[in-house]
C-alpha positions as CSV (number, residue, x, y, z in Angstrom):
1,X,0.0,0.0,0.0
2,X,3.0,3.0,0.8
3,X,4.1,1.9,-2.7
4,X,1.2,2.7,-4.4
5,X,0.9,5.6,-2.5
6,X,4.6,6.4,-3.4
7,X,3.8,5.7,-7.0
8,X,1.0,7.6,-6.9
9,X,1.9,11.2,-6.0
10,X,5.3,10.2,-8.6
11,X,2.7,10.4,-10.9
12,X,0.6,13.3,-10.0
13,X,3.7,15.3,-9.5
14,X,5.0,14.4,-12.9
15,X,1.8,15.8,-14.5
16,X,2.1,18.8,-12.9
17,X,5.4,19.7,-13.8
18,X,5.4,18.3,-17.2
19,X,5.3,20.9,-20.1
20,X,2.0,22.1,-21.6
21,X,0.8,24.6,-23.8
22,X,-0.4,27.3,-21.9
23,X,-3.9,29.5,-22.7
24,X,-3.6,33.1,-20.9
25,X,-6.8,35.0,-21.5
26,X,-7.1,38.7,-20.4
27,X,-10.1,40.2,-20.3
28,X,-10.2,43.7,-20.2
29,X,-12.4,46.5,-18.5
30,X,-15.5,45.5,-19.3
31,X,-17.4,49.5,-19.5
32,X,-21.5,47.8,-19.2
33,X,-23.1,44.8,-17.8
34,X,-24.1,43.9,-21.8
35,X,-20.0,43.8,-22.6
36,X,-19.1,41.7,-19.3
37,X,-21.6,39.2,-20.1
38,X,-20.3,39.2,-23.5
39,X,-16.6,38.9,-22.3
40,X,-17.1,36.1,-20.1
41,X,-18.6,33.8,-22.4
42,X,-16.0,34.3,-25.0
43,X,-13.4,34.1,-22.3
44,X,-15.6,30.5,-21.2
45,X,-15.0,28.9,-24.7
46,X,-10.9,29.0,-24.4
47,X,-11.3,27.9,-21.6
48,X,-13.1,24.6,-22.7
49,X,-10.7,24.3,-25.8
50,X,-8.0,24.9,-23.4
51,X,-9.4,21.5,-21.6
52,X,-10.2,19.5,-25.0
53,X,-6.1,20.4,-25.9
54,X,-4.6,19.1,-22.5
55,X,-3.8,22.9,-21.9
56,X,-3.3,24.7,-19.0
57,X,-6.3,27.9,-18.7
58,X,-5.6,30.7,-16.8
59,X,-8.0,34.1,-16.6
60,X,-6.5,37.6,-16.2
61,X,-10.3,39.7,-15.2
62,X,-13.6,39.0,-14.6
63,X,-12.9,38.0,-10.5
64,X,-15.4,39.5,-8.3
65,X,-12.2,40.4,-6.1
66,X,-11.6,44.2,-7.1
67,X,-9.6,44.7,-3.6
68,X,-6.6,42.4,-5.1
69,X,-3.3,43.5,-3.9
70,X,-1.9,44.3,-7.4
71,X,-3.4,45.6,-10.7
72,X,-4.5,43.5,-13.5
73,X,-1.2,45.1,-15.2
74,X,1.0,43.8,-12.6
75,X,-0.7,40.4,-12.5
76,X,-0.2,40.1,-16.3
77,X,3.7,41.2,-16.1
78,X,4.3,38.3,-14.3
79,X,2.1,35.7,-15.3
80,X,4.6,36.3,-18.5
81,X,7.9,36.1,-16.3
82,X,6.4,32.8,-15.0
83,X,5.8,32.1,-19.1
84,X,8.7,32.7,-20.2
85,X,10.8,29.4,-18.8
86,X,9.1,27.5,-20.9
87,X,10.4,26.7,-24.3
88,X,8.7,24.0,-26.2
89,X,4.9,24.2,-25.6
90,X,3.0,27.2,-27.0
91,X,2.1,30.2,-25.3
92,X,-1.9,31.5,-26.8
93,X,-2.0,34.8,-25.2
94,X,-5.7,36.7,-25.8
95,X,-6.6,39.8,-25.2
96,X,-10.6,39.7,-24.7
97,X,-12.1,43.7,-24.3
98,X,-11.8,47.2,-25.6
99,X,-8.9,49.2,-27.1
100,X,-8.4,52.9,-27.5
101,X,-5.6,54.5,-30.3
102,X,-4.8,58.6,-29.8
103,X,-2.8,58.7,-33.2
104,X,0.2,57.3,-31.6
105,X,0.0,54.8,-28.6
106,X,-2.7,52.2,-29.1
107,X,-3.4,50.5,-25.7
108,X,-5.6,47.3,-24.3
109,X,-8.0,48.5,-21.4
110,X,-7.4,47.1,-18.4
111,X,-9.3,47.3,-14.7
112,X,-6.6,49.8,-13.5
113,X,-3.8,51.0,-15.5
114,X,-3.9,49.7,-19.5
115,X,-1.1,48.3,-21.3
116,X,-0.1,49.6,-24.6
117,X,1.6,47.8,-27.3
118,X,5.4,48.6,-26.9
119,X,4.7,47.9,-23.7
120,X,3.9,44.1,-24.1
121,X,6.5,43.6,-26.7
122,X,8.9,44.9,-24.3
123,X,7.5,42.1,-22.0
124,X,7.5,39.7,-24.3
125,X,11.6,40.4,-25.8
126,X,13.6,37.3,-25.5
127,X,10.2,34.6,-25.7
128,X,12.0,31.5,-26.8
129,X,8.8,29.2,-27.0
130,X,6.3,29.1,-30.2
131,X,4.3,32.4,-29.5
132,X,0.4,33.4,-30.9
133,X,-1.2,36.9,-29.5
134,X,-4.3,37.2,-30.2
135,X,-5.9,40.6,-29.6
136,X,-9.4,40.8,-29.9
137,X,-10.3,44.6,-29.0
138,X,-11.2,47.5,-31.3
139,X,-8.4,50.0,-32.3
140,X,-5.6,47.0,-31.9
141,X,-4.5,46.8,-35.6
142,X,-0.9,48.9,-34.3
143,X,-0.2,45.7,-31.9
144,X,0.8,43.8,-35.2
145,X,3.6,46.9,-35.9
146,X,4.9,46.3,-32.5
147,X,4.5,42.8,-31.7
148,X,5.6,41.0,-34.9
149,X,8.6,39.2,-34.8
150,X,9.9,36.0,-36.4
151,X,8.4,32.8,-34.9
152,X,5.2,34.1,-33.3
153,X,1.5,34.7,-34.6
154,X,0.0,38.2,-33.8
155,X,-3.6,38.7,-34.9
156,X,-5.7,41.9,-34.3
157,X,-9.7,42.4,-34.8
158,X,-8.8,45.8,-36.4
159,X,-6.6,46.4,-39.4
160,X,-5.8,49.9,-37.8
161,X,-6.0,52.2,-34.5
162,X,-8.8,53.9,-36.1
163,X,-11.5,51.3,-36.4
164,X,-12.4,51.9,-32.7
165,X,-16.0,50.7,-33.0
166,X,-16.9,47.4,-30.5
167,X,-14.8,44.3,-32.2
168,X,-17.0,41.1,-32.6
169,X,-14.4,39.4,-33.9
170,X,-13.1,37.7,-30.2
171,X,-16.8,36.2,-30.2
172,X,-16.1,34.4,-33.9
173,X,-12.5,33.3,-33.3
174,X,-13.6,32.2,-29.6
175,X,-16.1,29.9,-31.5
176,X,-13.9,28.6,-34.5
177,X,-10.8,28.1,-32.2
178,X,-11.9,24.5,-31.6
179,X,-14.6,24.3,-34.1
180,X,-14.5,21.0,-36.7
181,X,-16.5,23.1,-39.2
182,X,-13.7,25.4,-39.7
183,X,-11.1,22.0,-40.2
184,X,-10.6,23.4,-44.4
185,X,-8.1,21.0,-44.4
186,X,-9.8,18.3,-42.8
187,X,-7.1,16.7,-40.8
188,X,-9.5,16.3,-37.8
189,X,-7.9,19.6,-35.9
190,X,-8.7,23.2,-36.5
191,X,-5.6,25.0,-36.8
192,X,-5.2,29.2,-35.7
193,X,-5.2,30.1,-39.8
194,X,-8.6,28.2,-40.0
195,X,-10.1,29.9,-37.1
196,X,-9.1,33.3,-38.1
197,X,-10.2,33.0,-41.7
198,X,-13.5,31.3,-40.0
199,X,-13.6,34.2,-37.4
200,X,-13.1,37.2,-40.3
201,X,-15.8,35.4,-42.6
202,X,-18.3,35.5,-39.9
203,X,-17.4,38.9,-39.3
204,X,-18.4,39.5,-42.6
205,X,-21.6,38.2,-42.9
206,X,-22.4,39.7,-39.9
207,X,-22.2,43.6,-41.0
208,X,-23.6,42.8,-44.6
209,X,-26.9,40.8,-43.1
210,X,-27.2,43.3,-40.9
211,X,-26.7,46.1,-43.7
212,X,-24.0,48.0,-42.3
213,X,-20.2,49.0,-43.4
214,X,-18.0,46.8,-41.5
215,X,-16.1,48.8,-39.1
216,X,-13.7,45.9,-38.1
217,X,-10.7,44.2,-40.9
218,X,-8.8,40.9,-38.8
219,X,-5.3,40.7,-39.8
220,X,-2.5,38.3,-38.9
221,X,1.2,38.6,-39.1
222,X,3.4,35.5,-39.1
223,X,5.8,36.2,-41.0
224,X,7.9,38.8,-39.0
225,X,7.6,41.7,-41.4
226,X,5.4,43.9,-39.1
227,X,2.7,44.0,-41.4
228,X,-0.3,42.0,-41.5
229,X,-2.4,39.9,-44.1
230,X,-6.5,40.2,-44.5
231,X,-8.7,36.7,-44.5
232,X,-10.0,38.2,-48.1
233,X,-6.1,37.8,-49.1
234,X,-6.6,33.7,-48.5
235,X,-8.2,31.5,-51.2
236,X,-8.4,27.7,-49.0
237,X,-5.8,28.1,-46.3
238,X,-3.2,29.9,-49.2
239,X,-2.5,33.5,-49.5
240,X,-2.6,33.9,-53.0
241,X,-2.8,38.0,-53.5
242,X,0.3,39.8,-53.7
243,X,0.8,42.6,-51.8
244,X,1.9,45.8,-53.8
245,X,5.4,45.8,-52.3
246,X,6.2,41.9,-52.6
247,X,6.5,41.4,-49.3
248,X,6.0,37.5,-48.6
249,X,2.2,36.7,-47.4
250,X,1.5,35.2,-43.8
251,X,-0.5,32.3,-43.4
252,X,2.4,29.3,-42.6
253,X,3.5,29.4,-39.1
254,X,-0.4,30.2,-38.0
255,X,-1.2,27.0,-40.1
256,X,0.9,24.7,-37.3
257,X,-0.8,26.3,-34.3
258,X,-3.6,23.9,-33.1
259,X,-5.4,24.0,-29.4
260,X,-7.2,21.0,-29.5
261,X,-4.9,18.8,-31.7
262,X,-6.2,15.1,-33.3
263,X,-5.8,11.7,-31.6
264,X,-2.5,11.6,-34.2
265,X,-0.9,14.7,-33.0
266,X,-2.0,14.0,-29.0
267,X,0.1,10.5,-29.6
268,X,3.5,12.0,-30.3
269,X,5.7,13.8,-27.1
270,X,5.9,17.3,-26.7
271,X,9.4,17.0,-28.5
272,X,7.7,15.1,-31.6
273,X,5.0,17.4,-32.0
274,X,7.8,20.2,-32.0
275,X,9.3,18.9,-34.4
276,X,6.3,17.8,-36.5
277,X,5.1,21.1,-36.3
278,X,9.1,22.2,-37.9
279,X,8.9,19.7,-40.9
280,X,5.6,20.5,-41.5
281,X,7.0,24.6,-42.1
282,X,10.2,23.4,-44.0
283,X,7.6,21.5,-46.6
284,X,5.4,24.5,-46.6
285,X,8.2,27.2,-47.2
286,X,10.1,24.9,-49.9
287,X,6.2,24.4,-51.9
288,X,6.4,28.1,-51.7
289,X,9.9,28.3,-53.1
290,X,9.3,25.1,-55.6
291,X,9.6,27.6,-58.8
292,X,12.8,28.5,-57.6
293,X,14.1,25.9,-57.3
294,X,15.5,22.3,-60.1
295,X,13.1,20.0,-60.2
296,X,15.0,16.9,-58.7
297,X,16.5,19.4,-56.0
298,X,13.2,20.1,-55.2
299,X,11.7,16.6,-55.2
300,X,15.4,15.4,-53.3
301,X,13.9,17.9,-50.6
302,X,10.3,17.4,-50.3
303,X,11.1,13.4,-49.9
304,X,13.3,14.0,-47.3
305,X,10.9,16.0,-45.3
306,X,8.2,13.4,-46.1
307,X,10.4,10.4,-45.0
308,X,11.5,11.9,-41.5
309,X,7.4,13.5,-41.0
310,X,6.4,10.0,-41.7
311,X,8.2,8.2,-39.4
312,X,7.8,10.6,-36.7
313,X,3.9,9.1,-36.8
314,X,4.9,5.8,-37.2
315,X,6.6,4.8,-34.4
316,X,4.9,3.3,-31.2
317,X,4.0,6.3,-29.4
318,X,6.3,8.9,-27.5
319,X,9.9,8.2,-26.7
């Protein structure tokens, strides 16, 4: 019996420390009742995809607790520092409320003192682990200028600081995050590129049915060029128009970020999936690159890739 008590908390303690990705949503000053309500529910559904992906949830806002010690700002300064000694697992990091923009600073509003954009990439300089912030407010478009960086997703609900009308977008990407009908590729997970495009459409229809101009344009940066590509720009999960100065479209790194992964992807170790997720860029980049490029030094590649990402799935579970 002390043994398999022993072996017991081994295990329990084992699952606690292991690695996982992490969900951090913020929800912001709410202003009414109306937008609370609103917040909370879309703050609800991460945290049930965060339980269908095996990922740790945690909620920055919304406690009934307003005599906390430290601000909202404070608490979210070092829930990062905690984040940051991770390095394999993702970090989903969504901002769930309103923004403001004065023609310079834009800033997400927080209970207590806001946060503005270079102020959360400053926090978030030296992140080693695979990265997605998602800000879901009005006027956040400028987050992509300051947040972009190479290896890490940043979406925004506005395509500038200007379009400060209340997003909807967090209520459609909170709903496609983990949503099979938004699987375009239907490999039985529902990657970040599939919910935003899902997210923006619905965005769409919304304003036209209810015969208005849309005063909100998503956009998603995952390149690392500081700019930021439109779901209209996406034809199936492939950016296909150019933008005017050639810079290279987004699309590919936000195409390997899945919450609620399939029974294929939950089988391999956090180090598999790692670098699953890697081949699975390499052979997107070279398809990109394949006019560049001979033919049998292309092929030579792609089978390489194919081999290795093939046998990663066939063998007998984690090593």
């Amino acid at each position: 019996m002390p043994h398999l008590l022993l072996l017991t908390l081994l295990l329990a303690g084992q699952a606690e420390t292991r690695e996982r990705p992490t969900v951090l949503v913020v929800v912001g000053a709410s202003g009414t009742d109306e937008y609370e309500k609103q917040f909370r529910e879309w703050s609800q559904r991460w945290g049930q995809a965060a339980t269908r992906g095996d990922a740790l949830y945690i909620r920055i806002g919304l406690d009934d607790d307003l005599e906390q010690p430290l601000s909202d700002r404070d608490v979210l300064l070092g829930q990062l520092n905690k984040e940051r000694q991770q390095r394999q697992t993702a970090l989903w990091l969504v901002l769930i409320g309103h923004g403001t923009f004065d023609g310079k600073t834009a800033k997400f509003n927080l209970r207590g003192p806001d946060v503005s954009a270079a102020e959360l990439r400053e926090w978030l300089a030296g992140f080693e682990r695979p990265l997605a912030v998602l800000n879901c407010s009005s006027a956040s478009g400028p987050f992509i200028n300051e947040l972009s960086a190479p290896g890490r997703v940043v979406i925004t609900a506005t395509k500038s600081g200007y379009e400060h009308n209340f997003a909807r977008f967090g209520d459609f990407l909170s709903a496609a995050v983990a949503e099979a009908a938004a699987d375009l590729d239907k490999d039985d997970q529902t990657s970040l590129l599939e919910a935003f495009l899902m997210a923006a459409a619905r965005v769409r229809e919304y304003y036209q049915s209810d015969g208005r101009l849309a005063s909100e344009h998503a956009l998603m940066d995952d390149n690392g060029d500081r700019l930021g590509t439109p779901a209209e720009w996406f034809r199936g999960l492939r950016a296909t128009k150019a933008a005017k100065d050639g810079a290279k479209l987004d699309g590919l790194l936000a195409g390997r970020f899945q919450l609620v992964p399939s029974t294929a992807e939950q089988s391999l170790s956090v180090e598999q999936r790692r670098r699953s997720g890697e081949l699975e860029l390499e052979i997107a980049r070279l398809r990109e690159a394949k006019k560049e490029l001979p033919e049998d030094d292309y092929y030579n590649r792609l089978e390489k890739l194919l081999v290795e990402l093939a046998t990663l799935y066939e063998a007998d579970g984690p090593k």
